[in-house]
C-alpha angles and dihedrals in degrees: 000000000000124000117226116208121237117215104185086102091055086045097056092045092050085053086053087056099060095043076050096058088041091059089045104058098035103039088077107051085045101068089041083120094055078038093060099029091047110033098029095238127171129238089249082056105051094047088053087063091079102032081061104041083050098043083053097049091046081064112047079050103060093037103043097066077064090062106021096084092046098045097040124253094251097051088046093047087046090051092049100058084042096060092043085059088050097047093047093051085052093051088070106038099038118070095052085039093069132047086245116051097185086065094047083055096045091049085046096050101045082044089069096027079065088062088034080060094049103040092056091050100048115023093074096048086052094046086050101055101047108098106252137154111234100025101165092056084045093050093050095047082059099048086050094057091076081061090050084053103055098047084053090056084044099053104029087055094048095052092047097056090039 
């Protein structure tokens, strides 16, 4: 008797990447006011939050297809929602934690810029690969769920500063 894998677990972890990376690059910009009215951060600064979290993950971009094949999709897909944990974590902590708060946000930020860069990088080539029907519907369903990210982020912030 052969067992026949089944990928709809990879699947939904590939979907969680992308609502990840979606958190990840929104959840920022969205507390500029806390930012501003909290860390008294100017306007220069603020705009340089997500010129840093997307230089980062430029970066991690264009190096990670020179180490994904050697680490293993899946270590490398594990590692980044762990450091967007991290960097989240951070995100919180941080910037109270050092002298200079603008520097605890910006460490926070490039930490999970860091996952956003791999997950972009890794998730649709997993998701390629698995051998699904219908591959093309299912490839565009994963690529919608940063949008449903987002809107989560969205959503969950605006009701929590309401």
């Amino acid at each position: 008797m052969t067992i026949i894998p089944n990928y709809q677990k990879t699947l939904h972890a590939c979907y969680l990447g992308y609502v990840t990376q979606a958190i990840c690059a929104n959840f920022a910009p969205l507390l500029f006011l806390t930012f501003q009215k909290s860390y008294h951060i100017s306007m220069g600064e603020l705009a340089l939050i997500p010129t840093v979290f997307f230089l980062t993950q430029l970066m991690i971009d264009l190096v990670a297809a020179n180490f994904v094949d050697r680490i293993g999709y899946r270590t490398c897909v594990v590692a980044a929602h762990g450091m967007a944990a991290v960097g989240l974590v951070l995100l919180a902590f941080l910037p109270d934690l050092l002298p200079v708060p603008f520097l605890g946000i910006l460490i926070s930020v490039m930490v999970y810029a860091v996952s956003s860069g791999l997950v972009e990088v890794v998730v649709s080539p997993i998701v390629e690969a698995c051998p699904f029907e219908n591959k093309a519907s299912r490839m565009s369903l994963l690529h919608s769920f940063y949008c449903w990210g987002m809107m989560a982020v969205v959503l969950g912030s605006t009701v929590f500063f309401a």
